[in-house]
N, C-alpha and C positions, 0 to 999 in steps of 0.2 A: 504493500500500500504506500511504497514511499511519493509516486506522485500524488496519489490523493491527499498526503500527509500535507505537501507542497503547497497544493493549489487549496484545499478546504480546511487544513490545520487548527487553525484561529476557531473555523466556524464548530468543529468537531468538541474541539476542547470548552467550546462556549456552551456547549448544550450537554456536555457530559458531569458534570458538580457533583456527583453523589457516588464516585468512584470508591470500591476501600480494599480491592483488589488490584495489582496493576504488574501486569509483566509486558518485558518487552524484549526479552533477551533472544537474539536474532535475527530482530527487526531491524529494517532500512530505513531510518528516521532522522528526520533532520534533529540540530541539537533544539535549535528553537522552539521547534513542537513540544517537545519533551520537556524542554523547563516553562511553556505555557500550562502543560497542563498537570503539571506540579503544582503549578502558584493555583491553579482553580479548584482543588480536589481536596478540599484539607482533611476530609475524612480516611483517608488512606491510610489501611495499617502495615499491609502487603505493597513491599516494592521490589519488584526482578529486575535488574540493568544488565543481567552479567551479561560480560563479554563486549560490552558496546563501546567503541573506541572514543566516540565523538563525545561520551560525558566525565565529565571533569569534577574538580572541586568546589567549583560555583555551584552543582546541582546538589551538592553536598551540602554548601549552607543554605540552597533554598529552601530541601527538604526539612533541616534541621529549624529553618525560620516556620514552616509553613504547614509541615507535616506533626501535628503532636503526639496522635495518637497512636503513629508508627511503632508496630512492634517485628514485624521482619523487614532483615535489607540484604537484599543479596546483589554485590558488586562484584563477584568472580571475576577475573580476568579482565576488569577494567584498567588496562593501564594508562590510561592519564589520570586516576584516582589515584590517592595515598593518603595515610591516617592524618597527614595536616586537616582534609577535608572530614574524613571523621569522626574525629575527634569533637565536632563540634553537633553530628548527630549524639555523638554518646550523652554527652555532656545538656542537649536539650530534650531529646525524646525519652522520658522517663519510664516509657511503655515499653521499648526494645528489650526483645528477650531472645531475638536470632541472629546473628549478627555472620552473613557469612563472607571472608575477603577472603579468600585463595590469590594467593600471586599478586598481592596488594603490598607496597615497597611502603619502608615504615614504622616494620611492627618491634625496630630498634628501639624508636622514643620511647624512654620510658614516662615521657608523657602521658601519651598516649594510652598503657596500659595502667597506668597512677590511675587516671579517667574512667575505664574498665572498672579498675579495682575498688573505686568510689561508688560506680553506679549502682553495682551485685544485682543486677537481675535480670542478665544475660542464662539462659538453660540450655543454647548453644551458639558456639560459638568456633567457626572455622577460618583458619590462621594458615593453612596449607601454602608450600610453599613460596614461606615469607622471609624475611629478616629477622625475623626473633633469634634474642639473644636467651643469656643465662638469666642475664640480668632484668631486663625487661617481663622476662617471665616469673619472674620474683616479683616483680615490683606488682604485676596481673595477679597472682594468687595471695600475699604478703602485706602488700603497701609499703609506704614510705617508713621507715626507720621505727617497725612493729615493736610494741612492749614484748620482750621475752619470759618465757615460766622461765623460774630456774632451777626448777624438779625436772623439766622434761627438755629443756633449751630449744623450744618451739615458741613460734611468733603466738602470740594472743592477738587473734584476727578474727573476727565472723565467717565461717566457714562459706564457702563460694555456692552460688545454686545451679553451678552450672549442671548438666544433666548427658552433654554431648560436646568432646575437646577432639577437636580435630589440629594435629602436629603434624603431620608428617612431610615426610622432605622437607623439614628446618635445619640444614643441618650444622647451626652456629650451636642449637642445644645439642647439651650434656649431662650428663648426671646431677653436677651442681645446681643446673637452675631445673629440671623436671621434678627432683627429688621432693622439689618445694608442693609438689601436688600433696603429698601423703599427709590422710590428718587434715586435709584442707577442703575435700571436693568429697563428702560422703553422698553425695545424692547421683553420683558420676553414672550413667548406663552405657555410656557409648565411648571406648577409646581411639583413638585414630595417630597413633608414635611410626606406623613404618617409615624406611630411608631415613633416619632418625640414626643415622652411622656410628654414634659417639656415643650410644644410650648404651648400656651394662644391664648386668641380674642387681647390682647396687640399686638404683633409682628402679627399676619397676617392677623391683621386687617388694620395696618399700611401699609404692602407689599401689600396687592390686592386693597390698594387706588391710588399707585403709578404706576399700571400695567395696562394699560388699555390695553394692544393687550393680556391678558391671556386667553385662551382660552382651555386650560387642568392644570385640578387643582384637586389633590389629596392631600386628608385628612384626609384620615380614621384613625380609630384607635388612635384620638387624646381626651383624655377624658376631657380634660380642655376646650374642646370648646364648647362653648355658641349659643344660638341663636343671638347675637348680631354680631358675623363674619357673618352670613346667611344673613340678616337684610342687613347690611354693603354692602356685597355682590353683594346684589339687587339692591342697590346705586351707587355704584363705578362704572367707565366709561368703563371697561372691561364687565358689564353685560349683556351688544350687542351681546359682542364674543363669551361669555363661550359657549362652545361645548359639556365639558365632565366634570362632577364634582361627585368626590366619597368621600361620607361622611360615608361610612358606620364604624358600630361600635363607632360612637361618639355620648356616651353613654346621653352625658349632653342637647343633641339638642332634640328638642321637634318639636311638626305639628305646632306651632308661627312658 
């Protein structure tokens, strides 16, 4: 529809106001159109862009001015987006609870996830091959400079609601900054760590003892991992749930 988008855009977007679903990921759309009929639709909870080159971070603040009730955003593979622009959805839609950026440059700031870690009521949230660091993933599950127990020398933070953590292909994380999950995300059902190169039976041995509602857990393609996460696995109070578990390519686990 991009020439109708063209020629009757304006008149489309005038007569549609009561919108609270919206995808467009696909679509041959000018940018124009798209941020008219942003600004006319404030009822919008649902927003699909992924993939769409021509939207930027201006539609970012528009939706974040214009959009309140927003609770899903899905900007996959937008690359002229990055968390400078979302940062300002997080920070104004109080509603957002799905938040998916795959291949979104950014997810370094740990502004950015300071933002995240303020808002807590994100129940998923996909960060796929991003920039995330150790750090920044700290600062996402932790916050800024946590009161510590000094019985257990864990952050005293509000445990996170997330419900669905998609990592993988990050591969600046490690042990030191995943680790930070365990004891933090007990509502967790869905893991998503493959290509995750750097990750050990340390850290996610630690996170699937704290998880007991996991029940999708992907981890392929992790060559540090041992039979002792499997083992673990077996034990841990999530072993009721598991549904779905991909270990393929994880060269180091054996028929133990």
């Amino acid at each position: 529809m991009r020439e109708k988008w063209s020629s009757d855009g304006d008149r489309i977007s005038d007569l549609c106001r009561n919108v609270v679903n919206l995808s467009l990921e696909g679509c041959r759309i000018e940018k124009e159109s798209i941020y008219t009929f942003l600004l006319r639709n404030p009822r919008l909870e649902y927003i699909n862009l992924s993939g769409l080159s021509n939207v930027t971070n201006s539609a970012m603040k528009l939706i974040a001015r214009s959009c309140p009730q927003l609770a899903t955003l899905n900007v996959s593979w937008c690359r002229n987006i990055d968390t400078s622009g979302l940062i300002r959805i997080v920070q104004s839609c109080w509603r957002l609870r799905d938040l998916r950026a795959s291949e979104i440059r950014g997810f370094k700031d740990e502004k950015f996830t300071l933002a995240l870690f303020e808002r807590n009521t994100l129940d998923r949230l996909i960060m796929s091959r991003t920039d995330l660091t150790d750090q920044s993933l700290k600062m996402l599950i932790h916050g800024e400079n946590p009161e510590m127990d000094i019985l257990t020398d864990r952050p005293i933070v509000p445990p996170r609601k997330l419900r669905h953590l998609d990592l993988h292909n990050c591969p600046e994380v490690t042990d030191d900054g995943f680790k930070s999950l365990a004891h933090n995300v007990p509502d967790l059902e869905g893991l998503q760590v493959s290509q995750c190169s750097e990750l050990t039976d340390e850290s996610v041995i630690d996170v699937i003892r704290t998880t007991p509602k996991l029940s999708h857990l992907e981890l392929s393609d992790l060559e540090n991992l041992t039979n002792a996460t499997l083992v673990q696995l077996a034990e841990s109070p999530c072993a009721q749930e598991l549904e779905h578990l991909n270990i393929s390519y994880c060269e180091s686990l054996s028929d133990t």
